[in-house]
ZALO-404271 format. One line per 3 residues: their letters; for each residue x, y, z of N, C-alpha, C, CB. Coordinates in Angstrom, 1 decimal, padded with zeros to 4 digits, m for minus. Atoms other than C-alpha are relative to their C-alpha. Glycine has a CB too. Layout:
a) X/Y/Z/X/Y/Z/X/Y/Z/X/Y/Z; ...
END
This chain:
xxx) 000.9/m001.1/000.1/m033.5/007.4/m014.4/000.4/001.1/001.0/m001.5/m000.5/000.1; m000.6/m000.8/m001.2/m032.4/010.5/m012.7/m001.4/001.0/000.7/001.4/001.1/m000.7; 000.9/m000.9/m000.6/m034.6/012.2/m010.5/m000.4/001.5/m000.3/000.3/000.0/001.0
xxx) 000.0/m001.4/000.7/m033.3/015.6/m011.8/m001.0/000.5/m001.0/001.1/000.1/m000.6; 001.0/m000.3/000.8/m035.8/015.6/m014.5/m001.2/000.9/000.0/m000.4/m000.9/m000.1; 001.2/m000.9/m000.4/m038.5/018.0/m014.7/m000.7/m000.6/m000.2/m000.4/001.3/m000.4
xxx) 001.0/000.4/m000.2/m041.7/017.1/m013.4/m001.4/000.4/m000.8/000.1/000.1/001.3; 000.8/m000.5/000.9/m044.7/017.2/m015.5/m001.2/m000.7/000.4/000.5/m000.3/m001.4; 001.1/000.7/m000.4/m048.2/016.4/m014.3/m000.8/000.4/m001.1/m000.6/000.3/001.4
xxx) 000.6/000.2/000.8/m050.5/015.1/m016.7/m001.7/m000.1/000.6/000.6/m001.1/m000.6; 001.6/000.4/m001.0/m054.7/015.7/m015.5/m000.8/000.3/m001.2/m000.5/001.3/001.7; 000.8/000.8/001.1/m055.7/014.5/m018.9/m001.0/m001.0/m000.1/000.6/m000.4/m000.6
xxx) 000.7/001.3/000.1/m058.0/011.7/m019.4/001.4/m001.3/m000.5/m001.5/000.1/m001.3; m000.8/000.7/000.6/m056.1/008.6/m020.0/001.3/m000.3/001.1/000.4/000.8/m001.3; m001.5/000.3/m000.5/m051.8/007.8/m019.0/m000.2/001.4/001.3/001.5/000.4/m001.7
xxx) m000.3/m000.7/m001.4/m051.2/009.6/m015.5/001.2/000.0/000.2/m000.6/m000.6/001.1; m001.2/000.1/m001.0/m048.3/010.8/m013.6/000.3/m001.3/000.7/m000.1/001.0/001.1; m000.8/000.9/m001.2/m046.1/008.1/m011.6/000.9/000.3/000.5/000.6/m001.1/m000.2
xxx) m001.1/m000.3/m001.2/m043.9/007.9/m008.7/000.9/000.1/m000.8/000.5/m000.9/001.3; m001.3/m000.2/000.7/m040.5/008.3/m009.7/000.6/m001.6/000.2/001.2/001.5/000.8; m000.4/001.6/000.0/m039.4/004.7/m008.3/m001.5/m001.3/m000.5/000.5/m000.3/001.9
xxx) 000.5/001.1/000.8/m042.6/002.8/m010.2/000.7/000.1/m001.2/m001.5/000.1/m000.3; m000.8/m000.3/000.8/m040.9/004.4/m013.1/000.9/m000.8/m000.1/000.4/000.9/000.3; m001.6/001.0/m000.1/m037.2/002.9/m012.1/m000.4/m000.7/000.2/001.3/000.1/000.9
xxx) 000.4/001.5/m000.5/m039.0/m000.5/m011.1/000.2/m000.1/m001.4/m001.6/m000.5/000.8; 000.8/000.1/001.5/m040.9/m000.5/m014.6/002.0/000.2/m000.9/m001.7/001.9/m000.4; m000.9/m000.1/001.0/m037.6/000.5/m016.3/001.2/m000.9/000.1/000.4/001.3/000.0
xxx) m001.2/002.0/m000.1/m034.9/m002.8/m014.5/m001.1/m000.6/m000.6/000.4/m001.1/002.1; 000.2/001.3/000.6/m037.6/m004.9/m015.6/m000.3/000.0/m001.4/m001.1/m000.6/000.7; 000.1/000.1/001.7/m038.1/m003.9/m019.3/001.5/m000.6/m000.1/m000.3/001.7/m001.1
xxx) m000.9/000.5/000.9/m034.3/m004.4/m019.8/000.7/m001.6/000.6/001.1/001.3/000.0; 000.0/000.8/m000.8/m034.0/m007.2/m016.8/m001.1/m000.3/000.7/000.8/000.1/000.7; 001.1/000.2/m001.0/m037.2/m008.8/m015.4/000.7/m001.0/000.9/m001.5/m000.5/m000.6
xxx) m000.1/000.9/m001.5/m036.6/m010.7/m012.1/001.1/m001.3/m000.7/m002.0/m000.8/000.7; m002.0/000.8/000.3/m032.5/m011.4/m013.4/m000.3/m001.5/m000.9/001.0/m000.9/002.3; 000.1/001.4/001.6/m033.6/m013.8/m016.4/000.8/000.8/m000.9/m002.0/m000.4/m001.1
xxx) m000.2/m000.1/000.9/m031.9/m011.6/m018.3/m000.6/000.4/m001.6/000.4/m000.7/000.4; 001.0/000.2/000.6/m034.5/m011.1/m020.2/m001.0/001.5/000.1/m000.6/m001.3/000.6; 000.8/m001.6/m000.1/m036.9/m007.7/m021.1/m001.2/m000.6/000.5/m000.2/001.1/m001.6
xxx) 001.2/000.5/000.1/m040.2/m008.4/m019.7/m000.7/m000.1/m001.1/m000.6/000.6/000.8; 000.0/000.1/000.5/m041.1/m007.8/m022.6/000.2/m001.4/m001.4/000.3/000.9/000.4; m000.6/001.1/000.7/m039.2/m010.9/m024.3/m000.9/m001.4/000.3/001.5/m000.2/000.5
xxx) 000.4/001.5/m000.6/m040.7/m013.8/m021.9/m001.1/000.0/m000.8/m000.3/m000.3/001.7; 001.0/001.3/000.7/m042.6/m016.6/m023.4/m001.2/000.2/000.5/000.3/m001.7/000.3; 001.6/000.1/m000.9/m046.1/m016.1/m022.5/m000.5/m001.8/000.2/m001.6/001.1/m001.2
xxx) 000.4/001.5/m000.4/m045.8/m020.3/m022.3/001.0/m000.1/001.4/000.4/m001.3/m001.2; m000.5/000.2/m001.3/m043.2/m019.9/m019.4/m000.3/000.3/001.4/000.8/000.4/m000.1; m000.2/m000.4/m001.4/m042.8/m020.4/m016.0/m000.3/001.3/000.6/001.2/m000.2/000.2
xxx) 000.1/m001.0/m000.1/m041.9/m017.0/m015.5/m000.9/000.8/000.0/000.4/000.3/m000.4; 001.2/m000.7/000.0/m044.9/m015.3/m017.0/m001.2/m000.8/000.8/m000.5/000.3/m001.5; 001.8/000.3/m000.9/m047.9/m017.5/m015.8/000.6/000.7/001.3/m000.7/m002.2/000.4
xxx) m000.5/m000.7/m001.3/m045.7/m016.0/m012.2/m000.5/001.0/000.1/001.2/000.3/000.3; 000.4/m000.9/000.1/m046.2/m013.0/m013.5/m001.5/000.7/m000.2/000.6/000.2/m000.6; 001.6/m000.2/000.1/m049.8/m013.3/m014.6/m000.8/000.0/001.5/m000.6/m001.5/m000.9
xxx) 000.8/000.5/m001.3/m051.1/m015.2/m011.6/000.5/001.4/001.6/000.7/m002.1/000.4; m000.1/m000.8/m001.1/m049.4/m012.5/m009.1/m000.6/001.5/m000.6/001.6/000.0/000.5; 001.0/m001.2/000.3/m051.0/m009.7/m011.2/m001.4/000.2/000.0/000.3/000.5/m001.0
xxx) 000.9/000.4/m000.3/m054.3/m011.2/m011.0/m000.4/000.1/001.6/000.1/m001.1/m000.4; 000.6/000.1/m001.6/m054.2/m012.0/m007.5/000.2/001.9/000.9/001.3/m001.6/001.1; 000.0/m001.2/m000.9/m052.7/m007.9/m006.8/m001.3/001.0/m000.6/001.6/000.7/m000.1
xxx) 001.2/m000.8/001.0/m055.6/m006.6/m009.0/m001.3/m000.8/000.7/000.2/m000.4/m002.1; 001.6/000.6/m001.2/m058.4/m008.9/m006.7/000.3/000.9/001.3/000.0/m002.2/000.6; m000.1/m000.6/m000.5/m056.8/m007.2/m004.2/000.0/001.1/000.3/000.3/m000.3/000.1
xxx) 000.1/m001.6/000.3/m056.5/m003.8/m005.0/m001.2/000.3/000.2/000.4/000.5/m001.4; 001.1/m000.6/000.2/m060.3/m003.6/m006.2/m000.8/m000.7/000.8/m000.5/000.1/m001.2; 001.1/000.6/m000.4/m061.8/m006.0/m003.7/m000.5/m001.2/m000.5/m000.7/000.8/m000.1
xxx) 001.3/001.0/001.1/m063.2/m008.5/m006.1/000.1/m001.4/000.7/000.6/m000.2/m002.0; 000.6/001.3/m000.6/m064.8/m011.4/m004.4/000.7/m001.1/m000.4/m001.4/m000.3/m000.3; m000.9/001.8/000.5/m063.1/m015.2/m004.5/m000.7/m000.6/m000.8/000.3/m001.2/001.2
xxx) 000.5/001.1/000.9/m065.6/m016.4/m006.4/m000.6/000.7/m001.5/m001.2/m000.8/000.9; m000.5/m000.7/001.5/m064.7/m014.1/m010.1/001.1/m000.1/000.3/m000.4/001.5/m000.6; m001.0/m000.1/000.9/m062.3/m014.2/m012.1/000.4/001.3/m000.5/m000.2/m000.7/m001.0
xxx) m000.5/m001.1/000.7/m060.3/m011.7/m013.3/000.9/m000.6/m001.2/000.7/000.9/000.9; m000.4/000.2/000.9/m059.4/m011.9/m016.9/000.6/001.1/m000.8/m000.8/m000.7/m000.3; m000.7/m000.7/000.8/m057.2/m009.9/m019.4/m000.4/m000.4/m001.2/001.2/m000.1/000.2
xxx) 000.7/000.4/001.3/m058.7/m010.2/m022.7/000.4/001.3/m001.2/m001.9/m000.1/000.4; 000.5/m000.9/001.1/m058.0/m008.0/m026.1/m000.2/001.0/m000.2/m000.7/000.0/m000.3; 001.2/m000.7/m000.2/m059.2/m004.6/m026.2/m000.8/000.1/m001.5/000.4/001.4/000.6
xxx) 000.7/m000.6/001.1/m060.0/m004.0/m029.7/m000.7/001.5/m000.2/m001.0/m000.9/m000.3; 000.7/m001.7/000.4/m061.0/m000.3/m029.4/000.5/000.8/m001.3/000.4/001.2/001.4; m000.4/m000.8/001.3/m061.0/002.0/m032.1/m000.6/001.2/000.3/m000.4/m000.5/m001.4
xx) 000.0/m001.5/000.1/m061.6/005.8/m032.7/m001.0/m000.3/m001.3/001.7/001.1/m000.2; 001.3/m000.2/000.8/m065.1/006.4/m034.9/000.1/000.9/m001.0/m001.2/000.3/000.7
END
């Protein structure tokens, strides 16, 4: 991803600007996540790998907002729709 790019700030509701290196992170691990070879994208949601990935996004998301040791944080569905 080249830095060169013009910069475009979004102060919409919704998708937001990112750093330029979440970006390049986000963009090795779609085509390589953590050297499996593999698009994040691809992995088994029964492997190894992902529960890793689950359980460390869980635990950086209790962290982030605070949330007490004794909840859960769960990922669930959204089902939304437009009326």
């Amino acid at each position: 991803m080249s830095s060169t790019r013009p910069k475009v700030y979004n102060f919409g509701a919704g998708p937001s600007a990112l750093p330029l290196n979440v970006l390049e992170k986000a963009q090795r691990d779609f085509l390589n996540y953590e050297n499996t070879g593999m698009s994040v994208m691809e992995i088994s949601h029964r492997s190894k790998t992902f529960e890793n990935l689950l359980n460390k996004t869980k635990q950086d998301l209790k962290t982030l907002l605070q949330v007490p040791d004794n909840y859960e944080i769960l990922f669930m569905q959204g089902g939304g729709r437009r009326i």
